[in-house]
C-alpha positions in Angstrom: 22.5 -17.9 -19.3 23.1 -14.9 -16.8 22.3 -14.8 -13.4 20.1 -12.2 -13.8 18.3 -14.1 -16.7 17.9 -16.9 -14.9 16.2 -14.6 -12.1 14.2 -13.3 -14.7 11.9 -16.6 -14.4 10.6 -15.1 -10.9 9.3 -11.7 -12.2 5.5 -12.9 -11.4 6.5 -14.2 -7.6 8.9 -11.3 -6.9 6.2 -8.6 -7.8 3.7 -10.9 -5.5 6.1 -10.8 -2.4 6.0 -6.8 -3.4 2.4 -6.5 -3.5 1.9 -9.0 -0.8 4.3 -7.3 1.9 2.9 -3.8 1.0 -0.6 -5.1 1.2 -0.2 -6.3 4.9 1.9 -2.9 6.0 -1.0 -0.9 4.8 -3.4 -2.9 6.3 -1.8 -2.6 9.3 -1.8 1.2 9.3 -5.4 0.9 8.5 -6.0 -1.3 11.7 -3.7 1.6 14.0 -6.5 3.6 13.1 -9.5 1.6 13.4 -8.5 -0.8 16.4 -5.7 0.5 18.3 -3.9 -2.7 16.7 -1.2 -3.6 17.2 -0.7 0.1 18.8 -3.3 3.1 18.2 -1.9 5.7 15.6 -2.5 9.1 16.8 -4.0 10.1 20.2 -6.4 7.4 20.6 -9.5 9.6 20.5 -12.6 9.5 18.2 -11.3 9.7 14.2 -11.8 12.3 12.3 -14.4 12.2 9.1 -11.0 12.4 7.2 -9.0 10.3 9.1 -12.0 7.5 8.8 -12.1 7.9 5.4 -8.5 7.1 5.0 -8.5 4.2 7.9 -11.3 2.7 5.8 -9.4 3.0 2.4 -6.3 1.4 4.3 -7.9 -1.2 5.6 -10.0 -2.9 2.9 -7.6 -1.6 0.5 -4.5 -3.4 2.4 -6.6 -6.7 2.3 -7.9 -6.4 -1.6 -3.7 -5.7 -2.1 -3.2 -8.5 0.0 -4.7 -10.9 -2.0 -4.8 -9.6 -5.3 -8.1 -8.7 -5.9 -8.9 -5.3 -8.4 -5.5 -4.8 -7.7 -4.8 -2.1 -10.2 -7.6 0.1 -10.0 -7.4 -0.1 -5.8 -3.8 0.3 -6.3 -4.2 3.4 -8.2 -6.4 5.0 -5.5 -4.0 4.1 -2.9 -1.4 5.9 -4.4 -4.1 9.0 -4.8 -4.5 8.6 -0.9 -0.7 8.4 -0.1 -0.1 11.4 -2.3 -2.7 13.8 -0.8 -1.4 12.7 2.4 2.0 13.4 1.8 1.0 16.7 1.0 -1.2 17.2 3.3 0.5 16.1 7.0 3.8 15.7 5.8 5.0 18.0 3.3 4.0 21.1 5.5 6.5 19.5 8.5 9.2 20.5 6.1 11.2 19.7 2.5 12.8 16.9 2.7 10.9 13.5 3.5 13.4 12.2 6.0 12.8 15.1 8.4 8.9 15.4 7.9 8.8 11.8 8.6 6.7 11.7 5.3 9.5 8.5 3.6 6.5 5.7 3.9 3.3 7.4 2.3 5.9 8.2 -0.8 7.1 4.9 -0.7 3.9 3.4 -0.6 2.3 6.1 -3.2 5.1 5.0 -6.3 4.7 1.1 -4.9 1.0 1.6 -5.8 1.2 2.9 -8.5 4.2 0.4 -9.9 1.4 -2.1 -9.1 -1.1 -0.1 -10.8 1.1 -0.3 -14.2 2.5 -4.1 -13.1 -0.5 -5.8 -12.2 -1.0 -8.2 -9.1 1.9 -11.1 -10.1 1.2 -14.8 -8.9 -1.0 -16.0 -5.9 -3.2 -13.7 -6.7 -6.9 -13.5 -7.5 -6.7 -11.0 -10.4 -4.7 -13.8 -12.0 -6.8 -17.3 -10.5 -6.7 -20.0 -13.2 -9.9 -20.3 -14.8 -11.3 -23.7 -14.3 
């Protein structure tokens, strides 16, 4: 048996470490917003309609990630979210990602939606054994 064959086996935990890492980094993005935690994202100042809608959506969305929970349909509005705003504050800073500093809402748009196709993996609630 290969190595990779033998890796193979840890599909469902490898995909939970994925969904569990990216659950926690959007959460914290959603908490920069909300509560200044761990630092405030932006100028500090009241949030936006927009920008409340999108600290909301990062926030219980990063947690129901997190632990697996409607983790394909949240999942596939995340990667909605991280697509409009890719386009919408990054994309006009310039063509290429790198420069307009735009590298995490792509990564985290095609994450979501890998988990949207994949499914939430082990330690999950989506996938609790029934008792």
């Amino acid at each position: 048996m290969a190595l990779f064959d033998r890796l193979a086996v840890y599909r469902e935990q490898g995909l939970a470490a994925l969904r569990i890492m990216t659950g926690l980094l959007f959460l914290e993005h959603g908490t920069m917003k909300l509560f200044a935690f761990p630092v405030p994202q932006g100028d500090g100042g009241a949030l936006s309609t927009l920008m409340l809608f999108a600290a909301l959506l990062e926030f219980v969305g990063g947690i129901l990630i997190t632990i697996g929970f409607l983790t394909r349909p949240v999942a596939f509005i995340l990667s909605g979210q991280m697509a409009v705003a890719y386009f919408m504050a990054h994309a006009p800073g310039g063509f290429w990602p790198a420069v307009n500093k735009g590298e995490a809402a792509i990564l985290f748009s095609f994450i979501f939606i890998y988990l949207f196709f994949a499914g939430a993996g082990a330690f999950s609630v989506d996938n609790r054994k029934k008792i």
